[in-house]
PDB file with SEQRES, HELIX, SHEET and CRYST1 records, atoms N, CA, C and O in Angstrom:
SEQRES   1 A   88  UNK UNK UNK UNK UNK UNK UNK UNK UNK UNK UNK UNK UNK          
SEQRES   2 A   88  UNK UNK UNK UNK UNK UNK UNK UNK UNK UNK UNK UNK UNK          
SEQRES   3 A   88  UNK UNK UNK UNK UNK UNK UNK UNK UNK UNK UNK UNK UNK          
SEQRES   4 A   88  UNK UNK UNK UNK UNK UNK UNK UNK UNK UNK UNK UNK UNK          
SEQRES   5 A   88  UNK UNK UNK UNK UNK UNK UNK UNK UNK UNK UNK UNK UNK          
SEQRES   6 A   88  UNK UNK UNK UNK UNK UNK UNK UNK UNK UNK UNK UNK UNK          
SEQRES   7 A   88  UNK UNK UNK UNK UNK UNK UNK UNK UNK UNK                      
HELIX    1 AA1 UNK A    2  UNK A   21  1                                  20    
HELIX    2 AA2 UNK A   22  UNK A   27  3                                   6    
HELIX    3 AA3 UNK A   29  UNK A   40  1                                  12    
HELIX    4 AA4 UNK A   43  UNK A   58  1                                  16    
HELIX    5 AA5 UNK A   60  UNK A   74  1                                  15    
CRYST1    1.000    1.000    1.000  90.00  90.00  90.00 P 1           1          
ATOM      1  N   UNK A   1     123.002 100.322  96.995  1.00  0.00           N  
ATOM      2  CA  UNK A   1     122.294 101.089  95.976  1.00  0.00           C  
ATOM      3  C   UNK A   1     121.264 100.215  95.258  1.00  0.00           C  
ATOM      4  O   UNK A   1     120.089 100.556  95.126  1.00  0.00           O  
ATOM      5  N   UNK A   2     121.739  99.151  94.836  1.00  0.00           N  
ATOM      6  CA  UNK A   2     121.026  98.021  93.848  1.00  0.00           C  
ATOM      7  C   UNK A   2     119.453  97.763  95.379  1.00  0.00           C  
ATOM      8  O   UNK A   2     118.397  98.002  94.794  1.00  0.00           O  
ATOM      9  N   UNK A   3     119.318  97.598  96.069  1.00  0.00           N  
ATOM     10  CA  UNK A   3     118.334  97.255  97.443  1.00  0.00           C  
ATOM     11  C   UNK A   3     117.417  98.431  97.430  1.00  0.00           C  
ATOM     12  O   UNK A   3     116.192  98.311  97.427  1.00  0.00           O  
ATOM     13  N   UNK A   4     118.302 100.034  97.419  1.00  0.00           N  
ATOM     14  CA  UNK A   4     117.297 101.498  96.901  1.00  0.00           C  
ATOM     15  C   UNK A   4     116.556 101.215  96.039  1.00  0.00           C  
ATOM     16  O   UNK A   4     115.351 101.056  96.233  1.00  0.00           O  
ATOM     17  N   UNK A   5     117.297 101.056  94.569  1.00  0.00           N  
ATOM     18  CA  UNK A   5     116.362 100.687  93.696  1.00  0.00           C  
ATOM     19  C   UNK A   5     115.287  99.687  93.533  1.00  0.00           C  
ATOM     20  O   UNK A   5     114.114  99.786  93.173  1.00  0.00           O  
ATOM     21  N   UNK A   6     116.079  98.623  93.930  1.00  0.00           N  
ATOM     22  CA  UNK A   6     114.414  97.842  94.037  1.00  0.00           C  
ATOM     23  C   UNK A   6     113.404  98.452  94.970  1.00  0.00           C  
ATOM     24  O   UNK A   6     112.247  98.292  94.581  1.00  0.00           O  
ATOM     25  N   UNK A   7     113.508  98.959  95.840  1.00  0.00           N  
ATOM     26  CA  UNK A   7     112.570  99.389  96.619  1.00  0.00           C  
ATOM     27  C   UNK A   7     111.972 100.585  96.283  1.00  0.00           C  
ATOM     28  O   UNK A   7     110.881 100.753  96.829  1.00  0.00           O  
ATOM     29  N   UNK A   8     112.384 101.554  95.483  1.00  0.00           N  
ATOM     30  CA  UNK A   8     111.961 102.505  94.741  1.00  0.00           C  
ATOM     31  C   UNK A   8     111.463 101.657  93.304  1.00  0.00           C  
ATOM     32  O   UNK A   8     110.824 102.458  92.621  1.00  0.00           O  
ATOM     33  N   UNK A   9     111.525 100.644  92.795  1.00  0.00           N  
ATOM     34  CA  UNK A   9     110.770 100.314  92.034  1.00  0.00           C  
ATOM     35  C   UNK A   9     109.632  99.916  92.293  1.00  0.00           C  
ATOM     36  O   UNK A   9     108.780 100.105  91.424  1.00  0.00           O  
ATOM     37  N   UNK A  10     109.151  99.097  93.823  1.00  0.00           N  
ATOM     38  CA  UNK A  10     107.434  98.496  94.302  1.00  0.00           C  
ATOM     39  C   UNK A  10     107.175  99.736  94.154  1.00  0.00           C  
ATOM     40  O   UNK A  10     106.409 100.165  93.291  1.00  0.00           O  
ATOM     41  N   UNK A  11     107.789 100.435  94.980  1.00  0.00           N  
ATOM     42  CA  UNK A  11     106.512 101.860  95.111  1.00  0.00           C  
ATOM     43  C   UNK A  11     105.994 102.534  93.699  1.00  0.00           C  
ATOM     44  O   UNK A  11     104.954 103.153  93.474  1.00  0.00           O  
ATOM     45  N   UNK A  12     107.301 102.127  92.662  1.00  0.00           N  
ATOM     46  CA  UNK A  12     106.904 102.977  90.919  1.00  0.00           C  
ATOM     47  C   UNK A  12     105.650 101.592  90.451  1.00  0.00           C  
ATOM     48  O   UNK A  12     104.630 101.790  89.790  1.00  0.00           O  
ATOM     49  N   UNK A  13     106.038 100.438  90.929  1.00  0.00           N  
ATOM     50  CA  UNK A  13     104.748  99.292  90.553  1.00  0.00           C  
ATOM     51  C   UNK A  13     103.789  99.529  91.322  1.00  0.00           C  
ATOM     52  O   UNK A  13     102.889  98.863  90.809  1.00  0.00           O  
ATOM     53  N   UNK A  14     103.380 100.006  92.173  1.00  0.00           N  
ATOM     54  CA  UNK A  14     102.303 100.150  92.812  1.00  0.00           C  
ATOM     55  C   UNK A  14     101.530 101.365  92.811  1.00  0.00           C  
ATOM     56  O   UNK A  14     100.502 101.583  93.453  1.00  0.00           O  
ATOM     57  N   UNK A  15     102.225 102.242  91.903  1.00  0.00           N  
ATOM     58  CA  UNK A  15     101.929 103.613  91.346  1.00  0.00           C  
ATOM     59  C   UNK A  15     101.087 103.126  90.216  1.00  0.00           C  
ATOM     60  O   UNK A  15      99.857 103.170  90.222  1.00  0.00           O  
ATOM     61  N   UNK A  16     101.651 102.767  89.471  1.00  0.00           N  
ATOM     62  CA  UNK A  16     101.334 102.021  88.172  1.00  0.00           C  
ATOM     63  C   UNK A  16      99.696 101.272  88.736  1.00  0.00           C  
ATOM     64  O   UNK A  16      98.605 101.787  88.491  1.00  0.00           O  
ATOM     65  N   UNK A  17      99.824 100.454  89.228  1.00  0.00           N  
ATOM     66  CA  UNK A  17      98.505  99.743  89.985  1.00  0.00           C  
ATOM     67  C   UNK A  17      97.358 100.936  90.443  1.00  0.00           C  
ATOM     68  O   UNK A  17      96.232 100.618  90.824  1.00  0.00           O  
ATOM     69  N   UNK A  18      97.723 102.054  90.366  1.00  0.00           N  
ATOM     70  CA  UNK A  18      97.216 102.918  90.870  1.00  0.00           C  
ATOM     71  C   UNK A  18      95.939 103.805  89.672  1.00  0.00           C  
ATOM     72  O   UNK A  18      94.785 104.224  89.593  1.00  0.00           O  
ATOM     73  N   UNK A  19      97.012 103.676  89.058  1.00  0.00           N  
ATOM     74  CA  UNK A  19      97.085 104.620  87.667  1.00  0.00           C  
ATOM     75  C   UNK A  19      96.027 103.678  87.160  1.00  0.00           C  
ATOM     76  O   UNK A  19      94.959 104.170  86.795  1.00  0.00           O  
ATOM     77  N   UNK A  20      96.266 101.951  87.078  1.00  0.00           N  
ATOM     78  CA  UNK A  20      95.301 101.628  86.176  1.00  0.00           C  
ATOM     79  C   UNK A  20      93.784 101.188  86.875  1.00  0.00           C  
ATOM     80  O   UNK A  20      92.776 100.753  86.318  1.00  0.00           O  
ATOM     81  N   UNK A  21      93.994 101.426  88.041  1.00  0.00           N  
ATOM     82  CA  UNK A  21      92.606 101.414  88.718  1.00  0.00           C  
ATOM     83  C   UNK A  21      91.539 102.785  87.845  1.00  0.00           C  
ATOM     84  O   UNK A  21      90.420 102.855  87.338  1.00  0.00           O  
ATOM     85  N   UNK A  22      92.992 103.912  88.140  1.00  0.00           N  
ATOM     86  CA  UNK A  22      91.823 105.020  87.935  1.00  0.00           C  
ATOM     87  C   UNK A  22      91.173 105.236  86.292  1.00  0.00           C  
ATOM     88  O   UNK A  22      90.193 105.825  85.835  1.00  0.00           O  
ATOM     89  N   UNK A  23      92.176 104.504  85.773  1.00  0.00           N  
ATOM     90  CA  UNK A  23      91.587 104.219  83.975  1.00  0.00           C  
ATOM     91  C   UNK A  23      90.382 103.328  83.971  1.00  0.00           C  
ATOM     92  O   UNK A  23      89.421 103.550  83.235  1.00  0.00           O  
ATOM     93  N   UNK A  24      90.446 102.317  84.800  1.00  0.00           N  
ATOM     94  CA  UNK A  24      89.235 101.583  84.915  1.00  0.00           C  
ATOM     95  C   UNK A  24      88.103 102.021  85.559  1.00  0.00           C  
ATOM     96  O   UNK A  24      87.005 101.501  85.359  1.00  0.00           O  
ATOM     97  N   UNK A  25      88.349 103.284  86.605  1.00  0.00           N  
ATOM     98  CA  UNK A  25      87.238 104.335  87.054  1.00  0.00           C  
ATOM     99  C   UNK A  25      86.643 105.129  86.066  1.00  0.00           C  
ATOM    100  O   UNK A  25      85.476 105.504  85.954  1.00  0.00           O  
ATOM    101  N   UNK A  26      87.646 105.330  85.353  1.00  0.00           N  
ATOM    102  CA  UNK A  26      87.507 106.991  84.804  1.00  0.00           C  
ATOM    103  C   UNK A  26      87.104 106.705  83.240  1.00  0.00           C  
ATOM    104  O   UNK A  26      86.595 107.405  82.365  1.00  0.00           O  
ATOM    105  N   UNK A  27      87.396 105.849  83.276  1.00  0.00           N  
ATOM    106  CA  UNK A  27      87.469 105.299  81.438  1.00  0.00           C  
ATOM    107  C   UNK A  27      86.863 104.298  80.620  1.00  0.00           C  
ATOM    108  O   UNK A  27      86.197 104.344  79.586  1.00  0.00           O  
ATOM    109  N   UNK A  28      87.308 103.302  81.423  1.00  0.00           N  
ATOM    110  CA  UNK A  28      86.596 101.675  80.989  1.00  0.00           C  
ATOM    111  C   UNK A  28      84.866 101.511  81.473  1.00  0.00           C  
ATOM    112  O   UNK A  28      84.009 100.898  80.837  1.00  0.00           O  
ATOM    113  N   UNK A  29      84.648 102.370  82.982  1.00  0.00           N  
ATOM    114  CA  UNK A  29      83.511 101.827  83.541  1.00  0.00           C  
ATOM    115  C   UNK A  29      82.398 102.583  82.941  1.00  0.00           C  
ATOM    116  O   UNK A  29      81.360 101.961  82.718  1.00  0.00           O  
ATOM    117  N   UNK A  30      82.476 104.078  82.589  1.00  0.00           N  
ATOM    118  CA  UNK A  30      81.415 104.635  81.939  1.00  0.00           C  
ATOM    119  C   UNK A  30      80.963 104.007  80.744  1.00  0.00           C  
ATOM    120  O   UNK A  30      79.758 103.886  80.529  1.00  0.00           O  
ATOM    121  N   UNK A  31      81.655 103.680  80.109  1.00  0.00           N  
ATOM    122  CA  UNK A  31      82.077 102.576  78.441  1.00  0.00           C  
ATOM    123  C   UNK A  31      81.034 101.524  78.514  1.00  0.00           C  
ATOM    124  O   UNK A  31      80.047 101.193  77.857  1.00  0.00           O  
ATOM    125  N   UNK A  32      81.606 101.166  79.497  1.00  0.00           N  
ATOM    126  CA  UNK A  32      80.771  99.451  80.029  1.00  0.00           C  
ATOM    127  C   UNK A  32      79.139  99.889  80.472  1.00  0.00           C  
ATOM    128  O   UNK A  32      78.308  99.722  79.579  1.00  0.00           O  
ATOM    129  N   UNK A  33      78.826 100.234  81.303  1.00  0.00           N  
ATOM    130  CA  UNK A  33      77.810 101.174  81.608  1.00  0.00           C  
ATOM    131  C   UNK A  33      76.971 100.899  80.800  1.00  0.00           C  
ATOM    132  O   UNK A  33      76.086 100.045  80.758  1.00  0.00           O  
ATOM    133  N   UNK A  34      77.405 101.939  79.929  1.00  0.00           N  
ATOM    134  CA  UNK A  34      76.770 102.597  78.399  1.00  0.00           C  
ATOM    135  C   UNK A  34      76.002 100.816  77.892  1.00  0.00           C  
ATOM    136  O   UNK A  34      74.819 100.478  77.951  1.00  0.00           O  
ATOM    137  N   UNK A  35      76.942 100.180  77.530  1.00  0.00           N  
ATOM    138  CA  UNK A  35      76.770  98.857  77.003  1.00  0.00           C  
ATOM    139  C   UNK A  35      75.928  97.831  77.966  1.00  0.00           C  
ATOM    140  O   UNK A  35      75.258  96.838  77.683  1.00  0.00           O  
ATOM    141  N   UNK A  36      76.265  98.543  79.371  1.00  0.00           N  
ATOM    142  CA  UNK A  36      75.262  97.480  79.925  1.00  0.00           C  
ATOM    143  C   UNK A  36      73.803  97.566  79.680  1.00  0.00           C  
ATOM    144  O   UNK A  36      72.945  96.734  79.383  1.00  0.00           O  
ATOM    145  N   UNK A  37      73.799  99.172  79.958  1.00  0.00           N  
ATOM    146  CA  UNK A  37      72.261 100.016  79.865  1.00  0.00           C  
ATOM    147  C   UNK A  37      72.489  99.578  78.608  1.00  0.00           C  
ATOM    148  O   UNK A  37      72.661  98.376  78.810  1.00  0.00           O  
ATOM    149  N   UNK A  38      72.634  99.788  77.171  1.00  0.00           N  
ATOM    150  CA  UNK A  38      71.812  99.539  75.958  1.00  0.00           C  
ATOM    151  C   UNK A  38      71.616  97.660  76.045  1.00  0.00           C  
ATOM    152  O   UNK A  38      70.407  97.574  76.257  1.00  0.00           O  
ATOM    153  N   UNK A  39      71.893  96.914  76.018  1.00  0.00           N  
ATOM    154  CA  UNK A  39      72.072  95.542  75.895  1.00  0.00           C  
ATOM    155  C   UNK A  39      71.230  94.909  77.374  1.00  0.00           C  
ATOM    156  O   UNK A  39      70.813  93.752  77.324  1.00  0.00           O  
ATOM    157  N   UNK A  40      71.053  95.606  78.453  1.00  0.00           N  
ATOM    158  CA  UNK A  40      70.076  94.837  79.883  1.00  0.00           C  
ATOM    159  C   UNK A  40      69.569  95.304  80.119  1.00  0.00           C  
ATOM    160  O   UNK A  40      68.442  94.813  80.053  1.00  0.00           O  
ATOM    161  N   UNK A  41      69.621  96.929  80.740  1.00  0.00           N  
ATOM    162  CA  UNK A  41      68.663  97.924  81.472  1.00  0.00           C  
ATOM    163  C   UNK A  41      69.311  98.831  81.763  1.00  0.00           C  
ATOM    164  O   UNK A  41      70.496  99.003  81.479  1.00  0.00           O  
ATOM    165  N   UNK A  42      68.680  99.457  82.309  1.00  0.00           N  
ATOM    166  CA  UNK A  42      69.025 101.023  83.120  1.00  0.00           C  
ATOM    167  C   UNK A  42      69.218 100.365  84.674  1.00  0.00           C  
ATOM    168  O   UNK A  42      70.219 100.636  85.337  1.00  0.00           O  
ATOM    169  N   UNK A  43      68.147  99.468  85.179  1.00  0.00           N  
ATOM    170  CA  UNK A  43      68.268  99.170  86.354  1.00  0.00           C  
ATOM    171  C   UNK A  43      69.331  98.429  86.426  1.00  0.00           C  
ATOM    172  O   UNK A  43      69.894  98.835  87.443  1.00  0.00           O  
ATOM    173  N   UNK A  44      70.142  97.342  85.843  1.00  0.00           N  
ATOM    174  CA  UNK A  44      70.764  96.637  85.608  1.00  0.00           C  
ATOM    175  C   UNK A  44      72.666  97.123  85.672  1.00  0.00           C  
ATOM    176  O   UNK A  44      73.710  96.758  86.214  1.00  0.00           O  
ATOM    177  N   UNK A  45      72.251  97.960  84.903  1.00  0.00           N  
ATOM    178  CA  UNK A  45      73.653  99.323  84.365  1.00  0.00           C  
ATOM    179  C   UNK A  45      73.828 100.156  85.733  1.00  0.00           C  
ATOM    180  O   UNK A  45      74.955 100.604  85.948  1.00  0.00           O  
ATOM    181  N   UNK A  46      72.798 100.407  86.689  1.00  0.00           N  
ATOM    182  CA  UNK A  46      73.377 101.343  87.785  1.00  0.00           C  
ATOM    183  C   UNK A  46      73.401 100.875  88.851  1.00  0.00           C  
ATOM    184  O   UNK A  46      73.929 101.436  89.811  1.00  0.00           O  
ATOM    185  N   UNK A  47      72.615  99.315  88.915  1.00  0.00           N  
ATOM    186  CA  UNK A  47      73.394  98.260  90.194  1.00  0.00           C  
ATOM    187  C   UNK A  47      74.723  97.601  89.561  1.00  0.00           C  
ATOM    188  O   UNK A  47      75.541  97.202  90.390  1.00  0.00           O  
ATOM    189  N   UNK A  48      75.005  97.455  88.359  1.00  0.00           N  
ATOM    190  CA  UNK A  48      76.392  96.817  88.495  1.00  0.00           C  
ATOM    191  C   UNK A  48      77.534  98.548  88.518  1.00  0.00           C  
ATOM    192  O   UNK A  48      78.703  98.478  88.898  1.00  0.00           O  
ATOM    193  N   UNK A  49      76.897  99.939  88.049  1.00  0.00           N  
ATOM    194  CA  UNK A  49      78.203 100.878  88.367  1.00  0.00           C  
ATOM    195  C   UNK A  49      78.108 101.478  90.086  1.00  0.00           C  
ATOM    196  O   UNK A  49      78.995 102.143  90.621  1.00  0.00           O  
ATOM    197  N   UNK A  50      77.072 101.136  90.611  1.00  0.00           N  
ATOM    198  CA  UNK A  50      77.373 101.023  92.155  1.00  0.00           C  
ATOM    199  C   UNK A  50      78.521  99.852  93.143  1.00  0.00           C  
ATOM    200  O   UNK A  50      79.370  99.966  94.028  1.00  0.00           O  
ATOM    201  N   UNK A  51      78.018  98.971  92.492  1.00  0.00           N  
ATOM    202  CA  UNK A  51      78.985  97.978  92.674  1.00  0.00           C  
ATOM    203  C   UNK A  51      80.615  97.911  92.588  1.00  0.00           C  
ATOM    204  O   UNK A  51      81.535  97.840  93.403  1.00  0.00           O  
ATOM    205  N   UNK A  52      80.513  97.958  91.491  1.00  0.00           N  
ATOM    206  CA  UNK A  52      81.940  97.922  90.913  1.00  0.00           C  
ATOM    207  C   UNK A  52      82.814  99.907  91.650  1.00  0.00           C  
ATOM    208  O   UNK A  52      83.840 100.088  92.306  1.00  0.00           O  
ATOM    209  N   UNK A  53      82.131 100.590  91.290  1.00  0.00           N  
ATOM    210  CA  UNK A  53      82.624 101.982  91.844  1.00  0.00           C  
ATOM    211  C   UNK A  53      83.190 101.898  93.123  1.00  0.00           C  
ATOM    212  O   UNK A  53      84.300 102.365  93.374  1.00  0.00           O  
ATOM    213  N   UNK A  54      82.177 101.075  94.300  1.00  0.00           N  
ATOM    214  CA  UNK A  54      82.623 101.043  95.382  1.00  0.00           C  
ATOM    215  C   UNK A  54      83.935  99.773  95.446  1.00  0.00           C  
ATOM    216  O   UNK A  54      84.639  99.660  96.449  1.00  0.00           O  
ATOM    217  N   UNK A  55      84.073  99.059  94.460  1.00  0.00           N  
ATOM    218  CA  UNK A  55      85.303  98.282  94.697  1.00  0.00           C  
ATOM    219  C   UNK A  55      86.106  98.926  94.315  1.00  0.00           C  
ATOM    220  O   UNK A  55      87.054  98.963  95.100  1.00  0.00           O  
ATOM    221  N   UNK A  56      86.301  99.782  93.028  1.00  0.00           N  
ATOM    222  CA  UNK A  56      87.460 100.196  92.436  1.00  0.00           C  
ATOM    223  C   UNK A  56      87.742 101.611  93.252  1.00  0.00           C  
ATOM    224  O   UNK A  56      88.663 102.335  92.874  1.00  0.00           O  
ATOM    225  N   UNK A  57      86.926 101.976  94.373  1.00  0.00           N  
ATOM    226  CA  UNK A  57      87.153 102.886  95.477  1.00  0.00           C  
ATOM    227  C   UNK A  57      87.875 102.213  96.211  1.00  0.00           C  
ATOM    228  O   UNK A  57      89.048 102.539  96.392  1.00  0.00           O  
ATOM    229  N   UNK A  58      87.449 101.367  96.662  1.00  0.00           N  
ATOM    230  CA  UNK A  58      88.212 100.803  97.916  1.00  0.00           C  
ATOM    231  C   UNK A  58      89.487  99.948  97.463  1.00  0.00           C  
ATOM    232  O   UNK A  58      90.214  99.613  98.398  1.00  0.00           O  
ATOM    233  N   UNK A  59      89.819  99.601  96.380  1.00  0.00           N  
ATOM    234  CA  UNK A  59      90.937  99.237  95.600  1.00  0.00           C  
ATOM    235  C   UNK A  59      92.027 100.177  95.791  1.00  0.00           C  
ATOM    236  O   UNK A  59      93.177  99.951  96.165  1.00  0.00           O  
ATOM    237  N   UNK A  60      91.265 101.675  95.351  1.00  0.00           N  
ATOM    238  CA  UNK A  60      92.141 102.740  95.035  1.00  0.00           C  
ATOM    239  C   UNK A  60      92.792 103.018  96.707  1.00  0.00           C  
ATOM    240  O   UNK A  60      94.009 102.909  96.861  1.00  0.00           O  
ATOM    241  N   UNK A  61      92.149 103.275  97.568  1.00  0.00           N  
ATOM    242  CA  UNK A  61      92.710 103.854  98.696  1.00  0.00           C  
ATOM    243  C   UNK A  61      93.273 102.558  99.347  1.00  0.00           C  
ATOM    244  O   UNK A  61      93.986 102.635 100.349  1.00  0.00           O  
ATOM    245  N   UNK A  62      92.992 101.516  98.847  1.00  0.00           N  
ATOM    246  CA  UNK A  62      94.380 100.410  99.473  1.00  0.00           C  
ATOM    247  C   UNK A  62      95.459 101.200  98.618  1.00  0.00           C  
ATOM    248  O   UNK A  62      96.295 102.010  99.018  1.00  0.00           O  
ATOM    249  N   UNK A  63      95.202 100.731  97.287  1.00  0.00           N  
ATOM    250  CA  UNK A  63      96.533 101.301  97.077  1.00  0.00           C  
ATOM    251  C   UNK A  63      97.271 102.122  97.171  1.00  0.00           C  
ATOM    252  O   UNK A  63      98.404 102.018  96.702  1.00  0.00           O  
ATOM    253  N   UNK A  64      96.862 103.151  97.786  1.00  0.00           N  
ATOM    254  CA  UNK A  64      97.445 105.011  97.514  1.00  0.00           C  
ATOM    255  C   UNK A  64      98.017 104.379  99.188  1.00  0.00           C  
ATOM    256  O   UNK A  64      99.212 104.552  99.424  1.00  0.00           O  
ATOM    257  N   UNK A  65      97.179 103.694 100.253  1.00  0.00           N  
ATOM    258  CA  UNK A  65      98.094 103.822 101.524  1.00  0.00           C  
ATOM    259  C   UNK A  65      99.365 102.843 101.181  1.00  0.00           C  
ATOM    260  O   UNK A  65     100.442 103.211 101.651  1.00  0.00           O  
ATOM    261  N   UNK A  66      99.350 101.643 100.416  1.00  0.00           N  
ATOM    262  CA  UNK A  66      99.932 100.668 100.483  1.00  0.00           C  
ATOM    263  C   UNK A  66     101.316 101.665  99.890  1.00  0.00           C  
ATOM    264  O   UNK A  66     102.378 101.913 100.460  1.00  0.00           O  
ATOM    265  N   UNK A  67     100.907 102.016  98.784  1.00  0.00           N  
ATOM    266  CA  UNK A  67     102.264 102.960  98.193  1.00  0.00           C  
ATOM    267  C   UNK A  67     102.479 104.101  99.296  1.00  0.00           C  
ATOM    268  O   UNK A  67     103.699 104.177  99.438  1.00  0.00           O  
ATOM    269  N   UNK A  68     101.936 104.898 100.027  1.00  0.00           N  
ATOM    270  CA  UNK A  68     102.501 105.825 101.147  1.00  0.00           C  
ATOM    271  C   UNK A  68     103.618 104.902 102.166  1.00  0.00           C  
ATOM    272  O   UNK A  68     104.650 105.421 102.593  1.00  0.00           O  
ATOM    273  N   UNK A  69     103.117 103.058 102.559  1.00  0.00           N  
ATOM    274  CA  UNK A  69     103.920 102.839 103.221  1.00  0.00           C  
ATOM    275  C   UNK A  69     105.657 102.164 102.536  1.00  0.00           C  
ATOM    276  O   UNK A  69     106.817 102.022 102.922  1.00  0.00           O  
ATOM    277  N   UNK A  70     104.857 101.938 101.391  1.00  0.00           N  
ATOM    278  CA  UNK A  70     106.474 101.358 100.926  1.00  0.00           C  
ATOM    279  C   UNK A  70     107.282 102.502 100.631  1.00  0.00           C  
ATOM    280  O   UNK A  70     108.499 102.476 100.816  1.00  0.00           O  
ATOM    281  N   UNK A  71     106.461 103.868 100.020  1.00  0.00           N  
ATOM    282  CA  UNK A  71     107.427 105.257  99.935  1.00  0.00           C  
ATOM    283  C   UNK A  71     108.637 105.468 101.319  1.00  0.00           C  
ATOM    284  O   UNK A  71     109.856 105.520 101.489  1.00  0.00           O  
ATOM    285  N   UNK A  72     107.553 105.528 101.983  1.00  0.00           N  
ATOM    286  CA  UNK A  72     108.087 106.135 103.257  1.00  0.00           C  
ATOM    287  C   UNK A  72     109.074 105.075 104.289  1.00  0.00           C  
ATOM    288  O   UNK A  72     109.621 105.352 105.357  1.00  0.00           O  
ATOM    289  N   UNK A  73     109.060 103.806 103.539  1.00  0.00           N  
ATOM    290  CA  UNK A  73     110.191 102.578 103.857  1.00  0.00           C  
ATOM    291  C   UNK A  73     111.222 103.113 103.172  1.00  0.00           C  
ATOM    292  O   UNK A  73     112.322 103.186 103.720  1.00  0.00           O  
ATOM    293  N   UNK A  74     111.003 103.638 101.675  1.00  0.00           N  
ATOM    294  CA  UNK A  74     112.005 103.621 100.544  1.00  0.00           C  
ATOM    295  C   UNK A  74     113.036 104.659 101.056  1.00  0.00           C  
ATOM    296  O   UNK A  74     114.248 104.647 100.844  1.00  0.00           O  
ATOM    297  N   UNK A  75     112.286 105.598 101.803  1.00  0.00           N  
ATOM    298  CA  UNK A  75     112.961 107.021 102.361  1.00  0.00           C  
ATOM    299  C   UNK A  75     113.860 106.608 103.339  1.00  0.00           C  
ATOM    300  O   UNK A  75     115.006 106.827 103.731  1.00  0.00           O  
ATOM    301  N   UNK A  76     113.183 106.133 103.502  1.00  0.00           N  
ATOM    302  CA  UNK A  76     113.992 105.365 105.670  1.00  0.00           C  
ATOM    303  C   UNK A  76     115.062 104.365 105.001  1.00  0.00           C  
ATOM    304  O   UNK A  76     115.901 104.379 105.901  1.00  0.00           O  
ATOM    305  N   UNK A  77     115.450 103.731 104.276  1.00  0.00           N  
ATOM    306  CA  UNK A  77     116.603 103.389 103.942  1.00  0.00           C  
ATOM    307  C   UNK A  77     117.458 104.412 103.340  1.00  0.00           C  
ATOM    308  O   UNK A  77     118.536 103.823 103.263  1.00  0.00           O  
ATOM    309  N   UNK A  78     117.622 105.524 102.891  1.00  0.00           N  
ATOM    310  CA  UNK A  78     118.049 106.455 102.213  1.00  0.00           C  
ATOM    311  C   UNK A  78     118.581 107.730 103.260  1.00  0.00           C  
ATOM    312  O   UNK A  78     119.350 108.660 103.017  1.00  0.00           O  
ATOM    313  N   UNK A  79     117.739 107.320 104.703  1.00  0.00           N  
ATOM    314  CA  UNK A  79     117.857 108.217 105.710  1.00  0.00           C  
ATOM    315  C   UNK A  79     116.888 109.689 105.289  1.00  0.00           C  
ATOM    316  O   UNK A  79     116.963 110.614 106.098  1.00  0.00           O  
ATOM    317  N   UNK A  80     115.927 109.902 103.939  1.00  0.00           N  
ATOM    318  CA  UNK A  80     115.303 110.899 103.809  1.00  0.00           C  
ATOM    319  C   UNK A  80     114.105 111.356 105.286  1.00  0.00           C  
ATOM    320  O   UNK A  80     113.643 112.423 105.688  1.00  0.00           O  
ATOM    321  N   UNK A  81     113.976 109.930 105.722  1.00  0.00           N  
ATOM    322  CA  UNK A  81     112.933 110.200 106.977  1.00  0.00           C  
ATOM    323  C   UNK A  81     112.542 108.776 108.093  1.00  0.00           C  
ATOM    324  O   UNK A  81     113.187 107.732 108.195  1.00  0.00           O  
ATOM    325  N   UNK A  82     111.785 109.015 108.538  1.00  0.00           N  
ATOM    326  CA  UNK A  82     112.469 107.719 109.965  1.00  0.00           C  
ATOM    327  C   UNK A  82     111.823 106.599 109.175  1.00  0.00           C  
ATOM    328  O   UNK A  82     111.268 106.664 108.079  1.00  0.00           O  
ATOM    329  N   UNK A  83     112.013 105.576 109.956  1.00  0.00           N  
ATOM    330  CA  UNK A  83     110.987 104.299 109.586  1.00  0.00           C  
ATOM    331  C   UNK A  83     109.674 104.280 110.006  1.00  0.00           C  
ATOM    332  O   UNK A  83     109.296 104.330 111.176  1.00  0.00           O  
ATOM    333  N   UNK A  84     108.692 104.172 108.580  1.00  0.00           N  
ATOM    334  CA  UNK A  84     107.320 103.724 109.849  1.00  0.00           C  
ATOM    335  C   UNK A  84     107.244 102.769 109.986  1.00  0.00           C  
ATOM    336  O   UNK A  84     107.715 101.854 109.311  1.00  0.00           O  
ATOM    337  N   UNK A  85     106.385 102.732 111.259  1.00  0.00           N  
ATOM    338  CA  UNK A  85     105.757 102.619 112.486  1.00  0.00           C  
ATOM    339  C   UNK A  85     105.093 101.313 111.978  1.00  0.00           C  
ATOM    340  O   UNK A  85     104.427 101.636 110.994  1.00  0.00           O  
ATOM    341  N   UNK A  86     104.972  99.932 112.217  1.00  0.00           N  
ATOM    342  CA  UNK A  86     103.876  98.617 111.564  1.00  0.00           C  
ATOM    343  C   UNK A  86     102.815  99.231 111.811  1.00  0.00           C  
ATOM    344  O   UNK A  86     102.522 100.224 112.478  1.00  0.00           O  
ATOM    345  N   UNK A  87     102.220  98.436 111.122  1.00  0.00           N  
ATOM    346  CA  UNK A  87     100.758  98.791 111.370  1.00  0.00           C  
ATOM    347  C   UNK A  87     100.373  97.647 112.367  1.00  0.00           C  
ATOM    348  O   UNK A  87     101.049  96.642 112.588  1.00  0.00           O  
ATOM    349  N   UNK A  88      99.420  97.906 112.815  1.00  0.00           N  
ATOM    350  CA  UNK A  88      99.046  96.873 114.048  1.00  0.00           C  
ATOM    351  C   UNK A  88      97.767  96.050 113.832  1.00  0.00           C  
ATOM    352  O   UNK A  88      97.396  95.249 114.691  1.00  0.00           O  
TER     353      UNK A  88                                                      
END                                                                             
């Protein structure tokens, strides 16, 4: 039981990792933006929210698969569903 739980806890930490990506999408980066454009430029403000958008994109969908594979480990010890498959 104590081995379930830890393993149902990465996947609740990597949820969490998830969650604060999308605060930093959704929340922090328009904020910053704002401050870049008043304080450097306009040009300045929409090459660094191109930038950063496409990292905290590609951040996000590591993480959403990374948590699909430890879920679906967490299950397969529990017998809810088979083991996956490595990745190759």
């Amino acid at each position: 039981a104590e081995a379930m739980l830890a393993a149902k806890d990465m996947v609740d930490s990597v949820q969490d990792m998830i969650e604060k990506a999308g605060k930093m999408q959704n929340e922090q980066l328009p904020a910053l933006i704002d401050s870049i454009r008043d304080q450097i430029g306009s040009e300045q403000a929409e090459a660094y929210k191109q930038a950063v958008m496409a990292a905290l994109q590609g951040l996000s969908a590591t993480l959403s698969q990374t948590r699909e594979g430890l879920d679906g480990s967490a299950r397969a010890l529990t017998g809810e569903q088979a083991a996956p498959m490595a990745m190759v």
